[in-house]
Residue frames as qw, qx, qy, qz and C-alpha x, y, z in Angstrom:
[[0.786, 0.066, 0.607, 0.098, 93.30, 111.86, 79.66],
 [0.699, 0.661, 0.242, 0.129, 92.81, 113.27, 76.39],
 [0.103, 0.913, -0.395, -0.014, 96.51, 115.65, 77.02],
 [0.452, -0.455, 0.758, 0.120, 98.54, 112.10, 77.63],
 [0.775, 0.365, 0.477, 0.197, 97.16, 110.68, 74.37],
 [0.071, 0.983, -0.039, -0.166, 98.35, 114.18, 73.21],
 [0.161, -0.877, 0.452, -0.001, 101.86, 114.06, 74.29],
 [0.634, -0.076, 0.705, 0.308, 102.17, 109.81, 73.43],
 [0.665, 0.678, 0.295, 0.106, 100.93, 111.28, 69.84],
 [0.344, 0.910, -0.199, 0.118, 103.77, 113.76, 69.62],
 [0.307, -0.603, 0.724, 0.137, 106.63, 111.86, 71.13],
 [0.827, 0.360, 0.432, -0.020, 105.13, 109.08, 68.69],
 [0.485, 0.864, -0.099, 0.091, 105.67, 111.76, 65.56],
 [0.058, -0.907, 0.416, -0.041, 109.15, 112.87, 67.08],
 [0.730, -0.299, 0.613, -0.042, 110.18, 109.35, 67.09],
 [0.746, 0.617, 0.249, 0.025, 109.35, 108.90, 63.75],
 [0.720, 0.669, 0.083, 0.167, 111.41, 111.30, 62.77],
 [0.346, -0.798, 0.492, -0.035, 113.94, 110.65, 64.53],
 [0.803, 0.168, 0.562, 0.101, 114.21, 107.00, 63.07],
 [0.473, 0.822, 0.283, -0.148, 113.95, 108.71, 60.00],
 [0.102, 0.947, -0.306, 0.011, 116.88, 111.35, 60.17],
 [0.382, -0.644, 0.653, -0.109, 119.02, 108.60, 62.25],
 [0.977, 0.105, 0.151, -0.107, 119.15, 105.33, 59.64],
 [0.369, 0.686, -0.622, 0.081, 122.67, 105.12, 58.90],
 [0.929, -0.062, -0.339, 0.139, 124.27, 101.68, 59.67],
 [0.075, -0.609, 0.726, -0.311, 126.81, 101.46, 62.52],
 [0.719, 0.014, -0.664, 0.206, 128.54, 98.52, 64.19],
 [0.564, -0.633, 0.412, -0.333, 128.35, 98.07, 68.17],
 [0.594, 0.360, -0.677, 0.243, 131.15, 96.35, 69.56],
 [0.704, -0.582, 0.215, -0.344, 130.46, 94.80, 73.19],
 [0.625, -0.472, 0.617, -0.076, 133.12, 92.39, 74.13],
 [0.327, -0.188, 0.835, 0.401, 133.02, 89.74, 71.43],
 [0.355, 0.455, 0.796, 0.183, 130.04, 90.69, 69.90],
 [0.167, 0.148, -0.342, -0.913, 129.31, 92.83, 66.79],
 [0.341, 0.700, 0.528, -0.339, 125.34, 94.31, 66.12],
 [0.265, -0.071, 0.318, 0.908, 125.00, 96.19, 63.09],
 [0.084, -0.771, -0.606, 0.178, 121.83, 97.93, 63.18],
 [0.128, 0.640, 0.217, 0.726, 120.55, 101.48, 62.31],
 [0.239, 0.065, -0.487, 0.837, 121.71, 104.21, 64.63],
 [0.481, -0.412, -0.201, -0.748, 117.92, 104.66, 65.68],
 [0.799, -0.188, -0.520, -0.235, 117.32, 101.36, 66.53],
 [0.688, -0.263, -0.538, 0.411, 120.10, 100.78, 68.74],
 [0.195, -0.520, 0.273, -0.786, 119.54, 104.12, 70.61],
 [0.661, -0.388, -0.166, -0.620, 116.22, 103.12, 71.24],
 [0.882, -0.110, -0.456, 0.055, 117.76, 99.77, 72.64],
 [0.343, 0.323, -0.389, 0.792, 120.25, 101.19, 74.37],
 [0.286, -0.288, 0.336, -0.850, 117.95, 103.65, 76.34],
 [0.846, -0.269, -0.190, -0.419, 114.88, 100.86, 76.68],
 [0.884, -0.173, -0.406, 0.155, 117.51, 98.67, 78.52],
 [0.177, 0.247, -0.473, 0.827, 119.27, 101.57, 80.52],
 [0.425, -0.324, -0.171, -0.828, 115.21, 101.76, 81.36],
 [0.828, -0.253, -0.489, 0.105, 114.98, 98.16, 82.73],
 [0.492, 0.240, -0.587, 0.597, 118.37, 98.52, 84.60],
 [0.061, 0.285, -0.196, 0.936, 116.77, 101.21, 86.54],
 [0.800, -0.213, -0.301, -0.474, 113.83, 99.27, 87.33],
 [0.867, 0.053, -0.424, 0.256, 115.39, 96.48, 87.90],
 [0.504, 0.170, -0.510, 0.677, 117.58, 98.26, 90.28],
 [0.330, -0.375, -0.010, -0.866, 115.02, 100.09, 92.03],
 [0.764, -0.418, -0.250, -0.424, 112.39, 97.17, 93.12],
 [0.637, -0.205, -0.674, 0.312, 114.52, 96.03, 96.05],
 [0.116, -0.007, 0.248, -0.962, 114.02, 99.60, 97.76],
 [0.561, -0.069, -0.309, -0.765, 110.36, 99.40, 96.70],
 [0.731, -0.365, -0.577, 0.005, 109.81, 95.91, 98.81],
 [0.487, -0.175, -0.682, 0.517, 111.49, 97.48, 101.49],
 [0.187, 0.029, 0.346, -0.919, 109.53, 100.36, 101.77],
 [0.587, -0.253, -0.327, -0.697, 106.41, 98.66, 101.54],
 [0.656, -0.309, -0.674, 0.141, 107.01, 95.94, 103.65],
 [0.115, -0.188, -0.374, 0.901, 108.54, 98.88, 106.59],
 [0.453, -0.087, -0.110, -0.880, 104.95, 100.63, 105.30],
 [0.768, -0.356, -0.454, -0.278, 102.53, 97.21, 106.14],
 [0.541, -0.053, -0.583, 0.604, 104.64, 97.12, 108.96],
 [0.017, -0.077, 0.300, -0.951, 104.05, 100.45, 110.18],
 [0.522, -0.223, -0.230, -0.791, 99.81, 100.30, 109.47],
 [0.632, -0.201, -0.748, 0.012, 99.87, 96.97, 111.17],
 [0.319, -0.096, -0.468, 0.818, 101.65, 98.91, 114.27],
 [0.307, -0.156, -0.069, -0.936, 99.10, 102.30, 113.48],
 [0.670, -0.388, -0.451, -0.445, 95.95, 99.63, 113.96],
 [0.608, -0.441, -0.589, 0.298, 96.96, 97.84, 117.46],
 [0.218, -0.096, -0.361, 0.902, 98.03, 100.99, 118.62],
 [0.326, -0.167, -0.054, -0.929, 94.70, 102.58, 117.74],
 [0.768, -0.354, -0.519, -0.127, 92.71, 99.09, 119.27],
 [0.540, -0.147, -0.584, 0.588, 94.65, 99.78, 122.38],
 [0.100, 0.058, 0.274, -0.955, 93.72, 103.30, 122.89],
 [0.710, -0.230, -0.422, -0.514, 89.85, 102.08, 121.92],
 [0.637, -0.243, -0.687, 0.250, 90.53, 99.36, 124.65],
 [0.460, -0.246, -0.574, 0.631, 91.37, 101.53, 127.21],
 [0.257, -0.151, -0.145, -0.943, 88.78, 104.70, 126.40],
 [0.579, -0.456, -0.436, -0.517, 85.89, 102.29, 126.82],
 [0.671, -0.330, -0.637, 0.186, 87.55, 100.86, 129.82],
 [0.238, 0.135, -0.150, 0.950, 88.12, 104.43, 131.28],
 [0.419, -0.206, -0.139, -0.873, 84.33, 105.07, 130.53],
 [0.693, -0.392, -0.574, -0.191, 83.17, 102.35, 132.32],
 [0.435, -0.234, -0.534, 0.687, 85.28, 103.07, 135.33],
 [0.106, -0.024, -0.234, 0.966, 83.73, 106.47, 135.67],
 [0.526, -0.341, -0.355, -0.693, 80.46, 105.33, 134.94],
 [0.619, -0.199, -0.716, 0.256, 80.83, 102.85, 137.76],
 [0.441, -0.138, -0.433, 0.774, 81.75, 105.46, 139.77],
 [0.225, 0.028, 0.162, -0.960, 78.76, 107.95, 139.30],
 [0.583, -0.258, -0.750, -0.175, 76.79, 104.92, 140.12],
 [0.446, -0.226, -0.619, 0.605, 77.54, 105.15, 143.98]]
């Protein structure tokens, strides 16, 4: 715990001064709209919304393997109630039989 407060304290620092080194104004041009903003900031934007995308593009994979995964454990449980079913009914038949 105490090596991930670590490593958010020094990408913290490095962030700083990165902000720091990287304030010069620029202009982003996207289609009809102009940002003017310090060349930190809109990294940071930049990458925090290349971050979403990637999210965002991810969680339909992520329902289907989970739903194909509750799927499968559903399958894993009858199949293990079946082989229970048919063990006890196995052991009764052979107790039956060294009854006689």
């Amino acid at each position: 715990m105490q090596i991930f407060l670590f490593l958010a304290l020094l990408i913290a620092i490095a962030l700083i001064f990165f902000a720091l080194q990287n304030s010069a104004l620029v202009t982003v041009t996207f289609l009809a709209f102009h940002f003017e903003g310090s060349l930190a900031f809109i990294l940071v934007v930049v990458f925090a919304s290349g971050v979403l995308s990637g999210i965002l593009l991810a969680v339909p994979s992520f329902w289907r393997k989970s739903s194909a995964l509750r799927d499968q454990r559903r399958k894993i449980k009858q199949l293990e109630e079946s082989v229970a079913m048919n063990a006890t009914s196995k052991a009764k038949g052979k107790g039956e039989a060294h009854s006689d």
